[in-house]
C-alpha positions as CSV (number, residue, x, y, z in Angstrom):
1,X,69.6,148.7,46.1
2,X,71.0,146.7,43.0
3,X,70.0,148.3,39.4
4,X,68.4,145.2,37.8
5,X,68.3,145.1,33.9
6,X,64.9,144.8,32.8
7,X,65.5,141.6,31.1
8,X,65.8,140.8,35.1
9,X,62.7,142.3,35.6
10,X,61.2,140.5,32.7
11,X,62.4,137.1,33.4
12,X,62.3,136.7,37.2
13,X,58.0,138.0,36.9
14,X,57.5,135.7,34.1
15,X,59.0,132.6,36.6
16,X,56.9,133.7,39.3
17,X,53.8,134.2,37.4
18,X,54.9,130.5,35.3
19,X,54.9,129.2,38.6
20,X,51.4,130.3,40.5
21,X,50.0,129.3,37.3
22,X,51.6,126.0,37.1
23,X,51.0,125.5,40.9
24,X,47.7,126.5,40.9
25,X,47.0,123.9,37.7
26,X,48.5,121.2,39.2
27,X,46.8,121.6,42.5
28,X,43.2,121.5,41.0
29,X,44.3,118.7,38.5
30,X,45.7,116.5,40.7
31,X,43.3,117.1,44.1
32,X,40.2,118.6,42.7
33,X,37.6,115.2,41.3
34,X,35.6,117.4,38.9
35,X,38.6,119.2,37.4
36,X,40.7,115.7,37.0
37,X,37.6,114.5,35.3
38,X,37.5,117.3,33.1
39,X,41.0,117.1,32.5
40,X,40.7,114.0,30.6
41,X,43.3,111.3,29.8
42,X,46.7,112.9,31.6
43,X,50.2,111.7,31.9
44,X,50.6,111.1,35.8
45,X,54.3,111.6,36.4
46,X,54.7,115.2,33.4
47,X,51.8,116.5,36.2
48,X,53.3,115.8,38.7
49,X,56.7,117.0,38.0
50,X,55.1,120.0,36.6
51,X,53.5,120.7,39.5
52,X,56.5,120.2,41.8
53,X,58.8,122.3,39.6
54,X,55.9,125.3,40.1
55,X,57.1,125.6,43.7
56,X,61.2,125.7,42.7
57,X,59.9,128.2,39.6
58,X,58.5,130.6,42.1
59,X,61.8,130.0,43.6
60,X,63.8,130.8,41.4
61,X,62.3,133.6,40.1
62,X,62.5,135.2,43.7
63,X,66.5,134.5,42.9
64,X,66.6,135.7,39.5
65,X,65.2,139.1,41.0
66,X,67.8,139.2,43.8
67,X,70.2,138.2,41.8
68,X,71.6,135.4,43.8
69,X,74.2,133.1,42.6
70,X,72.5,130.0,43.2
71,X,69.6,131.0,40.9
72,X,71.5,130.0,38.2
73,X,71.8,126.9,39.3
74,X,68.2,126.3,40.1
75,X,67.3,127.5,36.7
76,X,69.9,125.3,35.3
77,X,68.1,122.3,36.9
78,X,64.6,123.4,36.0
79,X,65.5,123.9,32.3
80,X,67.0,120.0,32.6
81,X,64.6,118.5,34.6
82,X,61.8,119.7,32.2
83,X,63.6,118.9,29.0
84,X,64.3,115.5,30.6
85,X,60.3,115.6,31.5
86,X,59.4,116.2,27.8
87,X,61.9,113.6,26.5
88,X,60.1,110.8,28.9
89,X,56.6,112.0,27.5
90,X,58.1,111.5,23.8
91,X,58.8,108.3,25.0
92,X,55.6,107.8,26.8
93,X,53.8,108.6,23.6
94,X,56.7,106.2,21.0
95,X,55.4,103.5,23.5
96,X,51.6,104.0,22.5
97,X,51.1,106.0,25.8
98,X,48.1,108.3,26.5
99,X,48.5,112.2,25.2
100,X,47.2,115.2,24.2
101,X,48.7,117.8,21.5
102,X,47.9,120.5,24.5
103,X,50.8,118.6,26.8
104,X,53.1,118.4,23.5
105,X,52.8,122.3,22.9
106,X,52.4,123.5,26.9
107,X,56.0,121.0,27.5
108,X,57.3,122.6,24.3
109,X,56.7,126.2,25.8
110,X,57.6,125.5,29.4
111,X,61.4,123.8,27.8
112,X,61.6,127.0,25.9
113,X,61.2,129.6,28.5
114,X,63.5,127.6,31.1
115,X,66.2,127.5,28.7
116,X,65.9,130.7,28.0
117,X,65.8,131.7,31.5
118,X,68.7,129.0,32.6
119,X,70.9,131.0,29.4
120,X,69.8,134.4,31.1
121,X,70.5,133.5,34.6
122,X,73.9,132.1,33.3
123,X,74.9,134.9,30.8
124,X,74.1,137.8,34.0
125,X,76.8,135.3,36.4
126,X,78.8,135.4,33.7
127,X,78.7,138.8,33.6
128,X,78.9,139.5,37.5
129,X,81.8,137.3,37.3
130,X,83.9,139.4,35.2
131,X,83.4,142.7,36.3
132,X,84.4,141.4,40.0
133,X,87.3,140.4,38.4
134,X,87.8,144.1,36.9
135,X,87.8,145.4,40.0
136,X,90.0,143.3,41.6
């Protein structure tokens, strides 16, 4: 068994736990009438992705624990995917769309921990990479 850096630790739970929350969320949002309704005005296509990326979160987090090289690039997709996300919403709202401050802060948070993820899961192949090559 691999000795995992508790960064590792850290970072792969917090992508699991991101994405049964986000799953869970998204479920009741989107197929639950009372919660939708309680919801209030919501962007349609930021819940959707949202709740799609739960699924590749939980994903990738499995990865990130195991260590696996294409974690990376999942993570590295997530991160661009939401930041892509959030820069569609600012556009939604430039073009006098519906919002709420909550979406503006909860896309702000979810950009920040994927990127900061993405740079971890990058950093460790990085990392992996060059002590291969030290062995060699």
């Amino acid at each position: 068994m691999k000795d995992r850096s508790v960064v590792t630790w850290i970072l792969s739970l917090v992508a699991i736990g991101f994405g049964l929350m986000t799953v869970r969320a998204g479920f009741a949002t989107i197929f639950v009438p009372e919660t939708r309704t309680a919801a209030g005005d919501i962007v349609l296509f930021v819940l959707w992705i949202n709740f799609i990326l739960g699924f590749a979160y939980i994903v990738a987090g499995v990865g990130i624990f195991q260590e696996k090289a294409w974690a990376k690039n999942l993570s590295l997709a997530i991160a661009g995917i939401t930041l892509l996300t959030y820069a569609a919403f600012g556009v939604n709202i430039a073009m006098g769309g519906i919002w709420k401050m909550k979406t503006v802060k909860v896309m702000a948070i979810r950009s920040l921990v994927w990127v900061g993820i993405a740079y971890h899961a990058v950093s460790a192949s990085k990392t992996e990479n060059q002590t291969k090559i030290k062995k060699a």
